[in-house]
Each structure stands twice: as structure tokens, then as C-alpha cells.
N, C-alpha and C positions, 0 to 999 in steps of 0.2 A: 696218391698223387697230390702234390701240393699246389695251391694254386697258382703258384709263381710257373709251375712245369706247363699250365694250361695257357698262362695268360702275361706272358713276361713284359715288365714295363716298357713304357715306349715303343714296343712292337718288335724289343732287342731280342737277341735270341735267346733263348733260356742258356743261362748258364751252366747248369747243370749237365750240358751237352758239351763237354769240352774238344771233345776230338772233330764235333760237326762246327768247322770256326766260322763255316759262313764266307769263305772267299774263294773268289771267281778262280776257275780252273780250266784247263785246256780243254778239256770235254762240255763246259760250259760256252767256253768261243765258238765251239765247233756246231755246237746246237744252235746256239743264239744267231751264227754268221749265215747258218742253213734257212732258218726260219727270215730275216731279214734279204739276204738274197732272191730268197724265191719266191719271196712275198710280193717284193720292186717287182720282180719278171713277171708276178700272174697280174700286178695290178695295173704295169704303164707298157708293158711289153706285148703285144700280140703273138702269142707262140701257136707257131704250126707246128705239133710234131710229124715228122716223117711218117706217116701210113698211118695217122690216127685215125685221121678224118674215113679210109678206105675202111680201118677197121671196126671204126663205133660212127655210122653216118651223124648218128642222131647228139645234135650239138649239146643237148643237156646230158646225156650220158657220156660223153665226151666230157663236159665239164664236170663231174661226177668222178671219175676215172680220175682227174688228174690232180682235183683235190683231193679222194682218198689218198693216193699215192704221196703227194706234198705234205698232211698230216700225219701219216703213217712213217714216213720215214721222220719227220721232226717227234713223234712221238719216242719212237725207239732213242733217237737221240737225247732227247729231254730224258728218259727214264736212265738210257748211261749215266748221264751227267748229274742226275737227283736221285738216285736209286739210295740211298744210307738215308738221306730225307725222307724217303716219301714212305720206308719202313718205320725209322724216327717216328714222325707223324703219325700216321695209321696206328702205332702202336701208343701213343698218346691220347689221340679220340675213342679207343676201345677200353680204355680204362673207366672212360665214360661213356657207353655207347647209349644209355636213356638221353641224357643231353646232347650228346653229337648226333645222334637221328634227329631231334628234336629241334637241333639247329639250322639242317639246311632247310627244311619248308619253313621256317624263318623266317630265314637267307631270302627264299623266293618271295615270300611275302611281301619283307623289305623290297626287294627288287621293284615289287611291281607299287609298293607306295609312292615310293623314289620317283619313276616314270610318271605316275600320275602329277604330282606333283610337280616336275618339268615340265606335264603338258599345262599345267595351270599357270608357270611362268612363262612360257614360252605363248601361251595364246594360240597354237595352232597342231595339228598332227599334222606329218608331212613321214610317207615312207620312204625307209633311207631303197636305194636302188641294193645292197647286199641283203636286205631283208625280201625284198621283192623275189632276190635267186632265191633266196631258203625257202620262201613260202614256195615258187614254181618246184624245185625240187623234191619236197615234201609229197605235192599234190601230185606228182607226175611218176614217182618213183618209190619202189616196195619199205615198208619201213625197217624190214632185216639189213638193206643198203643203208637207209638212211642214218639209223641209230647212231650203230659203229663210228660213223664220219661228225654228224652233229652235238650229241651228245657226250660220244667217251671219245675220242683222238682228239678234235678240236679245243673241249673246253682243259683238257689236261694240259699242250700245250702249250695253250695261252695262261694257263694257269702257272707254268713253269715261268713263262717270261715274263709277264705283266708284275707278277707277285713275287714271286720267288729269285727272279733277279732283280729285277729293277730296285724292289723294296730290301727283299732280306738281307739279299749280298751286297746291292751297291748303299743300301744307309751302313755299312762301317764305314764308308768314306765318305757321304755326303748324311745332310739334315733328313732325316727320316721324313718327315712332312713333305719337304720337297719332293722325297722318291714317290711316296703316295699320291702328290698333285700329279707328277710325271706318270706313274703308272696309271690314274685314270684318264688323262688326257691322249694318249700314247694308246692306249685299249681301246679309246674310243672312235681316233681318229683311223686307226686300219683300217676300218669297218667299212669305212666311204674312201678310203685315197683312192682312189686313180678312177673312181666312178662317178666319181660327183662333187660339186665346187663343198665347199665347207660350211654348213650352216646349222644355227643354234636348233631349231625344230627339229634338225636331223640326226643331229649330234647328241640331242638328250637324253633318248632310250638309253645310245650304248657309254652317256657319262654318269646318268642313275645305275647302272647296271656293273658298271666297274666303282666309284665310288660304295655298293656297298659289298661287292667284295674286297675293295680295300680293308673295309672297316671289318668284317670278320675277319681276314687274314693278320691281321696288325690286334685284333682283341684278343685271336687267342694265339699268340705269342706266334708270333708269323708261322701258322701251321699252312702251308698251299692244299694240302688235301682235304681242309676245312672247305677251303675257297671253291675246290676243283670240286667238291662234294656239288655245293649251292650254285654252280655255277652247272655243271651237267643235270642237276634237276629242273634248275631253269630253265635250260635248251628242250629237255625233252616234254617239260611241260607247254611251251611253244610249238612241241612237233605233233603232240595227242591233241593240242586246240587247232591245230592247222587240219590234219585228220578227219575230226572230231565236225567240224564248222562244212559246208557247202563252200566251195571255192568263190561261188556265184555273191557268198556274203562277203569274201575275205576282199576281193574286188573292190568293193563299196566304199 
């Protein structure tokens, strides 16, 4: 493999892939429309479903239940709609598999220098209210539940939209840079709409945390399963320190 197949300039798609061109397709609208509809509903909408509440009293498993189910089915969708990708991919990182293990504890590393370094411009830690669910989740419910949901369904994907549309497919039409400022800005701000007013302390973590999956996904020629690698190592290494720590400190 040559290194242009690992690492294509500008973050364009390797050439060498001619049949994979890179543009948006109806199973693309159909993922991307699911994921954005139902994202507005869980975040500004109050949804009662009919006989949930009779059937799961308990509100965190209830909330549980309805984001497997919203991931789950945007999963399957995102994998219709990237499936030649995410084989593409996969079979590009195995050609190096010493370096592409080697890269997502990395990835995490980065991640977590990034954050620090936000909390050093930022002057303050402040936890966002969607980290507050994941930690209560984490501490209240089995991690055979958890994984599944935090780990592999969610960070794939986000991995699908943040990176893989926003960057791969929409820079044929627009400034590639710009898709990358968009894709970090856009990953970051889900995280808190509809729970909490907009703010830099809080917004940090998840713009260190997208900005450097930007940067791997764009270094090695926009591979998303680069991304989605460092990005589900990340999540589950936040769910063995959630685990791992006394609730009584995570509080503090």
C-alpha cells in the first residue's frame, strides 16, 4: 500500500478508489434525515411513549431503552448507506494493522491532551448535563447494556455523520476546512442542545474530542473507521474509569 492509499492529500478521497466517488445518495438522506429528526425529538420534544412508562417504571431504563433503540436503528442505517466504505476502510487499516492499533490509543491520548488543554484556556471545568446521563447510566446499569449503546452503536454513528458526511462527501462541494470547522462545531454542540444554554467550559471536551478526530480522519485520507476506531476506545475508556472510580468521587 502506498502511502497516498493511507493518507490522501487534503483529506480528498484516494483516488485510486474510483467506483467509491464520494457522493451523497438516497440511503445517505434516509440515515442522515433519521439521525437529525430524532435527535430534535429526544432533545426539545418530551416524548411519552404509549405504555412505556407501565412497561419500564424506572426513568433511566426507560431512557436506556429508547436510546438503544434510536442508535440501533441509525446504526443499521448508517451501515446501508456506508457499507462499500466501511469494507474500503477496514481493508486499508489491515494492511497496516501494527500502525492502525497503534493509532487509536493515540487517537485517545490526543483526545485527552486536547481536553486538558481547553480546560487550561477555558480556566474552568464545568460538566456538560449529557455527561452527567452517561456517568448516571454507566453507575446504575450492567456494562453488557452499556457497552453495545456507548461504545459500538453511538460512536459509529456519529462517526458516519460528523466525518464521513459532513467531511468526505460534502468537501466535493464545499472547502474541505470549512467541512472539518463544521464537523467539529456540529459534534460538539449535540452533546448539549436542548439541555443546556451554550457555553465555552462546556463545549470544550466535546470540541477537543471532535477536532482530533477530525484530524485523524482527514490524515489518513478520510478513513471513518479510523475515526470510529479512537472514537469507541475513547467512550469505553470513560466507561472502565466511570466503573473503575467510586461514584462518591465522580460527584466531586
Amino acid at each position: 500500500m502506498t502511502a497516498n492509499e493511507y493518507r490522501a492529500p487534503s483529506g480528498r478521497p484516494p483516488a485510486q478508489i474510483p467506483w467509491l466517488a464520494y457522493r451523497f445518495t438516497r440511503s445517505d438522506a434516509v440515515a442522515a434525515g433519521y439521525y437529525v429528526l430524532f435527535l430534535l425529538l429526544l432533545s426539545f420534544v418530551p416524548i411519552d411513549i404509549p405504555g412505556l412508562s407501565a412497561l419500564i417504571p424506572d426513568p433511566l431504563v426507560a431512557a436506556y431503552v429508547i436510546n438503544l433503540a434510536f442508535y440501533a436503528v441509525g446504526g443499521v442505517l448508517a451501515l446501508i448507506a456506508a457499507r462499500a466504505y466501511v469494507a474500503r476502510e477496514a481493508r486499508i487499516l489491515a494492511t497496516r494493522p501494527v500502525l492502525s492499533a497503534a493509532l487509536i490509543p493515540i487517537g485517545v491520548i490526543l483526545t485527552i491532551i486536547a481536553s486538558m488543554v481547553g480546560l487550561i484556556i477555558t480556566g474552568e471545568a464545568e460538566t456538560a448535563v449529557n455527561q452527567e446521563a452517561v456517568q448516571g447510566l454507566v453507575t446504575e446499569m450492567s456494562p453488557w447494556l452499556v457497552v453495545p449503546l456507548v461504545v459500538v452503536l453511538a460512536p459509529f454513528v456519529e462517526e458516519y455523520i460528523f466525518r464521513h458526511l459532513l467531511i468526505g462527501k460534502l468537501s466535493r462541494y464545499w472547502n474541505t476546512w470549512a467541512c472539518c470547522i463544521l464537523s467539529v462545531l456540529l459534534f460538539a454542540s449535540i452533546h448539549i442542545v436542548g439541555k443546556e444554554s451554550l457555553s465555552l467550559p462546556v463545549l470544550m471536551p466535546y470540541l477537543a474530542t471532535g477536532a482530533v478526530l477530525v484530524g485523524m480522519y482527514v490524515w489518513a485520507g478520510n478513513n471513518f473507521m479510523l475515526s470510529y476506531g479512537v472514537h469507541a476506545a475513547k467512550n469505553l475508556l470513560s466507561v472502565v474509569i466511570i466503573y473503575a472510580v467510586p461514584p462518591e468521587l465522580l460527584q466531586q
